[in-house]
C-alpha positions in Angstrom: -42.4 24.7 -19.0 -39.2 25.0 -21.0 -37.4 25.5 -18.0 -38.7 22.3 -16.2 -38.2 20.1 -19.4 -34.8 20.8 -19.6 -34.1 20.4 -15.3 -36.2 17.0 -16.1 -33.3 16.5 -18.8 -30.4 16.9 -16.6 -31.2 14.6 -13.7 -32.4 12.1 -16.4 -30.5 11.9 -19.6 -28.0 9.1 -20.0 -25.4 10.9 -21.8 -23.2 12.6 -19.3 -20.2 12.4 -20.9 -18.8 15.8 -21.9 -17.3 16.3 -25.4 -16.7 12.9 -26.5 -15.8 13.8 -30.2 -12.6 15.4 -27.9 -11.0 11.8 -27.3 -9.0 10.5 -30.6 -9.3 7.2 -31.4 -12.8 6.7 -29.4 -16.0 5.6 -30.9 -19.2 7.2 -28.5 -21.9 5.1 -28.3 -25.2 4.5 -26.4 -25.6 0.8 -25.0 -28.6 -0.1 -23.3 -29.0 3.2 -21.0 -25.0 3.5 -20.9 -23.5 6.1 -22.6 -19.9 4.7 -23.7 -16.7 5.6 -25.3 -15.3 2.5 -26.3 -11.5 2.3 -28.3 -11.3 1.9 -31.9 -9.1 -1.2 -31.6 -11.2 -2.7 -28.6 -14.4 -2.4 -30.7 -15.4 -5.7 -30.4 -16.4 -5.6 -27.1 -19.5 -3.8 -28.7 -21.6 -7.2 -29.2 -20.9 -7.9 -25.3 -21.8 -5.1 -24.3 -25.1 -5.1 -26.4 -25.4 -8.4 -25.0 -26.1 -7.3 -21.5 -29.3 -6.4 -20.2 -27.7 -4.3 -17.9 -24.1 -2.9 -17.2 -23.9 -4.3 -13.3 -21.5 -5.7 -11.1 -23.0 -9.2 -11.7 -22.9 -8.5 -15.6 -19.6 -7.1 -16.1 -17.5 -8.7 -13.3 -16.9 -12.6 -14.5 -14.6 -13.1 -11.1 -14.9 -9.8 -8.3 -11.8 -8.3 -6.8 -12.2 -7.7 -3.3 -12.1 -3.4 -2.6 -12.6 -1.5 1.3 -14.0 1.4 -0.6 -17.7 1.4 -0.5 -18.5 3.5 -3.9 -16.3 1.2 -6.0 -16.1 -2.3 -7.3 -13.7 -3.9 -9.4 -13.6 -7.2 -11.0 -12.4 -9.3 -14.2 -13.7 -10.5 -17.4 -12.6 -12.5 -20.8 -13.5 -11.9 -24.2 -12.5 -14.1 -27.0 -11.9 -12.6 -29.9 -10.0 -14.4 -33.2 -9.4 -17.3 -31.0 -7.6 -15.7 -28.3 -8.8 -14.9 -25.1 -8.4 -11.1 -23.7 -8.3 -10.7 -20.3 -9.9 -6.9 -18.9 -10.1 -5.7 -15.6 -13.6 -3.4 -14.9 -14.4 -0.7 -12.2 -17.5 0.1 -11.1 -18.2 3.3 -9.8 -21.5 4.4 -7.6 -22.3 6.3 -4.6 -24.9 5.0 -1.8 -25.7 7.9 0.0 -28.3 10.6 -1.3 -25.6 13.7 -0.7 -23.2 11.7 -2.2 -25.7 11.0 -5.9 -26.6 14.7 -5.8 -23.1 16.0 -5.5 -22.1 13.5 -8.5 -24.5 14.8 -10.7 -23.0 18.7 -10.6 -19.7 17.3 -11.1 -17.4 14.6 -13.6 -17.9 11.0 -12.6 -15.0 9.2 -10.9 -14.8 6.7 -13.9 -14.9 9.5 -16.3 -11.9 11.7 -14.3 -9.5 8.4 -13.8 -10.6 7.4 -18.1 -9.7 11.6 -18.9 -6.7 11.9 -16.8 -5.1 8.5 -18.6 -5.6 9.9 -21.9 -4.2 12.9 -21.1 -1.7 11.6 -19.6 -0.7 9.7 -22.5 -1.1 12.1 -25.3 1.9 13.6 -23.3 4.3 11.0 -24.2 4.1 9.3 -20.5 3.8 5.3 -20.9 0.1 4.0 -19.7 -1.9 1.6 -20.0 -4.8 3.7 -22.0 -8.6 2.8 -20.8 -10.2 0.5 -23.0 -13.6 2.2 -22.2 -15.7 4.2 -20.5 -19.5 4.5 -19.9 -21.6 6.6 -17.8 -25.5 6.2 -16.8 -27.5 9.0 -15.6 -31.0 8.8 -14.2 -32.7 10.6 -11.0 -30.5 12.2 -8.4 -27.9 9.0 -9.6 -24.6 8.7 -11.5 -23.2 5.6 -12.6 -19.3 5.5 -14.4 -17.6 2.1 -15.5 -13.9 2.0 -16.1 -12.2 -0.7 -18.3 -8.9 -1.5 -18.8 -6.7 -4.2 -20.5 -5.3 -6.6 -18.1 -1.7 -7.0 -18.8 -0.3 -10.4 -18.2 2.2 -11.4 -16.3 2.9 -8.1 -15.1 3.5 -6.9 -11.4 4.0 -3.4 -9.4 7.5 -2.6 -8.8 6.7 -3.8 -5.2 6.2 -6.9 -6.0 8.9 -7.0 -8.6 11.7 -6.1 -6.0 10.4 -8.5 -3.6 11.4 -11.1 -6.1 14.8 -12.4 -7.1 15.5 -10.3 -10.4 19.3 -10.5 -11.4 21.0 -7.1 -9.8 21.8 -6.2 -13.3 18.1 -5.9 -14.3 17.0 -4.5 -11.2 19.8 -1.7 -11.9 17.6 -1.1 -15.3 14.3 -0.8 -13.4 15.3 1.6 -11.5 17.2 4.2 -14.3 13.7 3.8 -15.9 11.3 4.0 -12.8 13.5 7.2 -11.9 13.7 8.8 -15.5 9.6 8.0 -15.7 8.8 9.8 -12.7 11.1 13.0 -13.3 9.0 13.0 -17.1 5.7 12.7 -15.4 6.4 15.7 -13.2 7.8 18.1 -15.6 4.9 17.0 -18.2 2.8 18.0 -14.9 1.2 15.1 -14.1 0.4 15.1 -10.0 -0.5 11.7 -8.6 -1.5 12.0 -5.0 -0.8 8.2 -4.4 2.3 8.1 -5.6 3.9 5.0 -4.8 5.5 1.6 -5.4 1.7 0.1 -6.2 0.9 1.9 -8.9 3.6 1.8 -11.2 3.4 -1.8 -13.7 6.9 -3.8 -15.2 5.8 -6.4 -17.8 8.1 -7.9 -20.7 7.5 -6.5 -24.1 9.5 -8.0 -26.3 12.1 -9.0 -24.6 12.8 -5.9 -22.8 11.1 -4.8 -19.1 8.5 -1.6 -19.0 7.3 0.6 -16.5 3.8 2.4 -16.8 2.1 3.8 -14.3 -1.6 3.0 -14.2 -4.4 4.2 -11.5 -5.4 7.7 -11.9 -8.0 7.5 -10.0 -6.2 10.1 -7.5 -4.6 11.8 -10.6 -4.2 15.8 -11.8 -2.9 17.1 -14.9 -1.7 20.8 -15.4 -0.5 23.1 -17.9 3.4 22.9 -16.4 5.9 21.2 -14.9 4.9 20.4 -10.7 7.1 22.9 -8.5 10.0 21.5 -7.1 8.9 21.4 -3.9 6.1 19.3 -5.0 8.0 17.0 -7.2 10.2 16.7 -3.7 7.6 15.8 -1.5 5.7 13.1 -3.5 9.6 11.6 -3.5 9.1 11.6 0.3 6.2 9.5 0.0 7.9 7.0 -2.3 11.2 7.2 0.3 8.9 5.5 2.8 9.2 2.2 1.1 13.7 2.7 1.7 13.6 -0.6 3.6 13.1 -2.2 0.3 16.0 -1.0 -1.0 19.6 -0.9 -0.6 21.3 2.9 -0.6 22.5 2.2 -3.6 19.5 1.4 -5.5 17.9 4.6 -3.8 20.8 6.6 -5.2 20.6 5.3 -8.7 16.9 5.9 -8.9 17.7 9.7 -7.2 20.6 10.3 -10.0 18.1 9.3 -12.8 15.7 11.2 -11.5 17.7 14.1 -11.7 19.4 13.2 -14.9 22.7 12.6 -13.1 22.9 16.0 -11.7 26.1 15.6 -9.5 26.2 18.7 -8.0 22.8 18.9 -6.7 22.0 15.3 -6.1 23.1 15.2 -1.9 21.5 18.3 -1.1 18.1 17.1 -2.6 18.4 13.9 -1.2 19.1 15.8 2.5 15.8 17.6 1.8 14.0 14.1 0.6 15.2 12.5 3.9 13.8 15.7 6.1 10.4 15.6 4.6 10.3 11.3 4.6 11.0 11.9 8.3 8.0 14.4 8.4 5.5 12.5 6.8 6.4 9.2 8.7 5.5 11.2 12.3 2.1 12.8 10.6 1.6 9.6 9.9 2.2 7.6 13.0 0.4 10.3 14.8 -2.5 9.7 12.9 -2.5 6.1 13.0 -2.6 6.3 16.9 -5.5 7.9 16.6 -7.3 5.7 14.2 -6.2 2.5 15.2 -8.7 2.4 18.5 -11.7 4.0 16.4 -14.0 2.1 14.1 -13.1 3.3 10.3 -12.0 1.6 7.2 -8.6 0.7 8.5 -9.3 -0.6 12.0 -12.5 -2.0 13.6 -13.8 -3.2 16.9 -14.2 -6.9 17.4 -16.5 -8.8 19.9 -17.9 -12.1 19.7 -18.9 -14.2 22.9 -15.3 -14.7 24.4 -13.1 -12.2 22.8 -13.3 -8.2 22.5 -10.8 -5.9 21.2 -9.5 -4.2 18.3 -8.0 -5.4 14.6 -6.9 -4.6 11.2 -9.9 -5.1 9.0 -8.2 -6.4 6.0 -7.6 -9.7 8.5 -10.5 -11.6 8.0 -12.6 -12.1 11.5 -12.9 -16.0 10.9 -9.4 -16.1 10.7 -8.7 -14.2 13.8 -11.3 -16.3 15.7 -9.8 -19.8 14.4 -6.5 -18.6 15.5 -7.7 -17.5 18.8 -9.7 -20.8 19.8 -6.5 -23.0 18.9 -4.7 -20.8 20.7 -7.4 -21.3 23.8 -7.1 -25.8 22.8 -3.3 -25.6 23.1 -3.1 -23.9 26.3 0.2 -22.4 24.7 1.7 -18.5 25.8 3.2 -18.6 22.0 2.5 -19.8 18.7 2.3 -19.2 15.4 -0.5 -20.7 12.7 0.8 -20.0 9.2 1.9 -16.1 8.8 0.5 -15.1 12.1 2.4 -14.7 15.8 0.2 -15.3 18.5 1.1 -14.2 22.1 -0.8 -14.7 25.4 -0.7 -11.7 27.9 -1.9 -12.5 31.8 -0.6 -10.1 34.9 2.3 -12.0 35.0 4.0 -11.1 32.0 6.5 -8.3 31.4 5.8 -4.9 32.2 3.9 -3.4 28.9 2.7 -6.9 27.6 0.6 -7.6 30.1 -3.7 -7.3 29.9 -4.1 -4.7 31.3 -2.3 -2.6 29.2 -3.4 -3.8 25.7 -4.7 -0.7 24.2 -1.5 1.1 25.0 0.2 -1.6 23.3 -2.1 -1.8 20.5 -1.7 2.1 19.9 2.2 1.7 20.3 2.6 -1.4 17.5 0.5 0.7 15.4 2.5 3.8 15.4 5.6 2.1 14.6 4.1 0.0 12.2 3.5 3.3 10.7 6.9 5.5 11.0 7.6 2.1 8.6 10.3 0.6 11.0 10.9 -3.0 10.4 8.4 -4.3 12.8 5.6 -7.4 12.8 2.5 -6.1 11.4 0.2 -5.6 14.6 -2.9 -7.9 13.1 -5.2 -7.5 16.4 -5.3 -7.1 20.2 -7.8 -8.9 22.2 -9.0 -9.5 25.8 -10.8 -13.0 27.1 -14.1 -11.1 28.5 -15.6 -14.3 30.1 -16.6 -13.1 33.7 -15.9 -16.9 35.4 -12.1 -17.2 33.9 -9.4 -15.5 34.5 -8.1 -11.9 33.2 -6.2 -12.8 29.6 -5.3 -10.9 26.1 -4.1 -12.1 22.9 -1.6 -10.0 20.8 -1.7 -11.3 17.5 0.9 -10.3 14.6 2.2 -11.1 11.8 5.5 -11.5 10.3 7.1 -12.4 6.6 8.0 -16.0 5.9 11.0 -17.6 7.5 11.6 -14.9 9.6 13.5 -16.4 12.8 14.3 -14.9 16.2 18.0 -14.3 16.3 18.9 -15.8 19.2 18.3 -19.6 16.7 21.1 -18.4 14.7 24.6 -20.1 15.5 27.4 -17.9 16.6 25.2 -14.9 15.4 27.3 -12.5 17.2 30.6 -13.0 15.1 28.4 -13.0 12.0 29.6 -9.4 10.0 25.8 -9.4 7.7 24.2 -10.0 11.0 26.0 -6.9 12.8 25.4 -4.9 9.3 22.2 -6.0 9.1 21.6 -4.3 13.1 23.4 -1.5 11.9 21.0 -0.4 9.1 18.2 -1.1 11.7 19.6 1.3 14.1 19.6 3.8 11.7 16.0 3.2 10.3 14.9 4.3 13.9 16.9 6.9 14.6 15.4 9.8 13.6 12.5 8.5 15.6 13.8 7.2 19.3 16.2 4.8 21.1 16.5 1.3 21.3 15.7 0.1 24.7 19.5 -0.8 26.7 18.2 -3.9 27.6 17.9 -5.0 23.9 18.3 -9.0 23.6 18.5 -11.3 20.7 14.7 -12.3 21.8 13.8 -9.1 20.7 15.0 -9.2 17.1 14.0 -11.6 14.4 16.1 -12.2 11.1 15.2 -12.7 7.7 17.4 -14.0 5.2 17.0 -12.2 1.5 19.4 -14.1 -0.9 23.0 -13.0 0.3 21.5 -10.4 2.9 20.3 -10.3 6.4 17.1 -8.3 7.6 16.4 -7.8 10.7 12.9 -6.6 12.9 12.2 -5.7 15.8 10.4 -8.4 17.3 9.4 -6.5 20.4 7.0 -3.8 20.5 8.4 -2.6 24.0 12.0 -2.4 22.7 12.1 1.1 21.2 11.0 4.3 22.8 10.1 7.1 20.7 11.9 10.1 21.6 11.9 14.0 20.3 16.1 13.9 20.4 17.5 14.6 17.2 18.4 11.4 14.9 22.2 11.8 15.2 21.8 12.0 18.8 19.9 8.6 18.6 21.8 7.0 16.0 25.0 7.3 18.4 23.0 5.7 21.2 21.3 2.9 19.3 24.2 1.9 17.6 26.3 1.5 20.7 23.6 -0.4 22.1 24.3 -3.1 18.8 27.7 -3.2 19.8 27.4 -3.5 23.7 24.6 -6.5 22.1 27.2 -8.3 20.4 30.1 -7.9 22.7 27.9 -9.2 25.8 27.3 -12.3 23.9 30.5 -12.5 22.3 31.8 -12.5 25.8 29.8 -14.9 27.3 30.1 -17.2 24.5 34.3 -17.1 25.3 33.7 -17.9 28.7 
């Protein structure tokens, strides 16, 4: 009978949160079936949480944030307190399937893991942005975790912030400290999987920019410093994002990363490249796979006209708007807002015509993600309607003022422009060649202050290749130069 009381007690008690006399500065309380640690400093949110009837994603979540993941929610709320409004962002935590609530309740919570691994995290000197609080609610076969967190103001990830127009002077700053924060987070052995440009935060405190990292949802912390070869390959990851940045900035971080370790600094970096290279192909592979299957990423589409497949974090409305204006202007190209819409019928070029529109959905998705400058493939879609004629729809999408090249006056004797190419040749080097008939309809410029970008605009115009990249660089960067000098001399003429 003992026995049975006490397996009644585990699948029903509501406190599930182990140790919390362990967590400094934490007061543990029991709210209305919700077992919480809640801050010392952040106490007041005691009387709203009293206040609730029940800790649910209506309750907690004033204005929802939109998430593709099925088990979590997240959302915003304000509390005033002494006449000042404080802003706090909330996850919600909770499984659907019946595997999924019997496995939670042998194991930590996700909210619980992502609220220990930040306070661990900071008790080791590493700058974060420490959980407000943390509740838990256990009943039958189910566990429930909440996560809240201070929303920082005007803050943005370092993505964001070097998509901006900081001065090159701060931007120098931001990356000594992004590089020295990331070298102290794995020698204090903090592991986090997602390592990227997201989840790292710059805000002003006063007067002076920060970096924390934030999201430890994906997050391990050990008893030592990460091996080297660890530390190397989450770098890979992060070296993914190199179109963002000049060499120099990538060098700067690198050096304060290694604490300006002279002697060492190119032969890491060769080894950084190698495994960048490496994980861009595992990827691309995999996102040929995925992107004609129905999964959180991709999806099929079908409606009464159209069928095909899409990105689902495009809305469908959208798509279908964009496809019936395409169908009232009778147009083969146009674009509506961000997004490039193209016509394919059987008479246009080899490899963008219908009938191969699956091949070129699979190919614009696995460049897309060996992350070479090219238009974000949105959707591919065929007119199904058995009375008209055979058509698709490519649809893409491409940053803002981004113009073919070919609209650019006297492009060809333009030295940023031919730079510009150059750095774009070598992006897809270690990957393939640039097709020989490369035109300036292919490639599409942006301009970025005092600097050129340019993408390839055509799917078809690189061929992925097994060659070695300096074999490929040679070849694609000849094929810039023949580019120019064609032009150049017909221009003379």
């Amino acid at each position: 009978m003992q026995f049975f009381r006490q397996i009644v007690s585990f699948f029903c008690s509501p406190v599930s949160i182990p140790n919390p006399s362990e967590f400094t500065g934490y007061l543990s309380k029991r709210i209305n079936h919700v077992h919480w640690l809640i801050h010392n400093q952040h106490a007041f949110l005691i009387p709203f949480l009293e206040r609730l009837k029940d800790a649910t994603a209506e309750t907690l979540m004033a204005t929802p944030l939109p998430r593709r993941h099925h088990y979590k929610k997240m959302g915003e709320f304000e509390i005033t307190y002494k006449g000042k409004k404080e802003p706090y962002l909330v996850k919600i935590y909770n499984y659907p399937r019946l595997l999924q609530k019997i496995k939670q309740c042998f194991k930590n919570t996700r909210g619980f893991h992502e609220f220990n691994a930040a306070y661990l995290t900071a008790m080791r000197g590493i700058p974060v942005e420490v959980p407000v609080a943390c509740g838990e609610r256990k009943y039958f076969f189910t566990k429930e975790s909440y996560l809240i967190v201070r929303k920082i103001r005007n803050s943005q990830s370092i993505r964001q912030y070097f998509k901006g127009n900081a001065p090159l002077k701060e931007r120098r700053d931001i990356l000594r400290k992004f590089g020295s924060l990331a070298q102290k987070m794995h020698k204090s052995g903090i592991q986090q999987d997602a390592f990227s440009l997201d989840n790292f935060l710059v805000y002003d405190e006063n007067g002076a920019k920060k970096i924390i990292a934030i999201d430890f949802e994906m997050v391990s912390v050990h008893t030592r410093s990460l091996i080297e070869k660890l530390c190397l390959w989450y770098l890979a990851k992060l070296n993914r994002e190199k179109g963002n940045f000049t060499d120099t900035e990538r060098v700067r971080f690198l050096l304060s990363y290694m604490s300006h370790d002279i002697a060492r600094w190119k032969t890491i970096a060769g080894d950084i490249e190698s495994m960048t290279v490496q994980i861009q192909k595992k990827g691309a592979k995999k996102a040929s796979r995925l992107c004609v299957r129905e999964n959180k990423k991709f999806g099929f589409f079908k409606n009464a006209q159209f069928r095909g497949f899409y990105r689902r974090n495009y809305l469908r409305e959208t798509l279908e708007k964009a496809l019936y204006i395409m169908e009232e202007t009778g147009q083969d190209d146009i674009s509506i807002n961000h997004l490039h819409i193209l016509r394919l019928t059987r008479n246009s070029p080899s490899g963008f015509d219908c009938r191969s529109l699956k091949q070129l959905w699979i190919k614009a998705n696995t460049l897309f993600a060996l992350k070479i400058d090219v238009p974000v493939p949105v959707g591919v879609f065929e007119r199904h309607s058995p009375n008209e004629r055979k058509e698709g729809f490519l649809i893409s999408e491409m940053p803002d003022n981004c113009t073919p090249l070919s609209r650019y006056p006297n492009w060809f004797s333009d030295q940023n422009i031919f730079l510009s190419l150059k750095r774009l040749a070598e992006q897809v080097s270690p990957f393939g060649t640039l097709n020989k008939q490369l035109s300036c309809q292919d490639i599409f410029a942006l301009v970025q202050g005092n600097r050129f970008r340019c993408y390839l605009g055509n799917y078809h115009s690189f061929s992925i290749n097994r060659l070695p990249g300096v074999a490929n660089k040679s070849i694609n960067v000849q094929t810039i130069r023949n580019l120019f000098q064609a032009h150049h001399a017909s221009a003379t003429q």
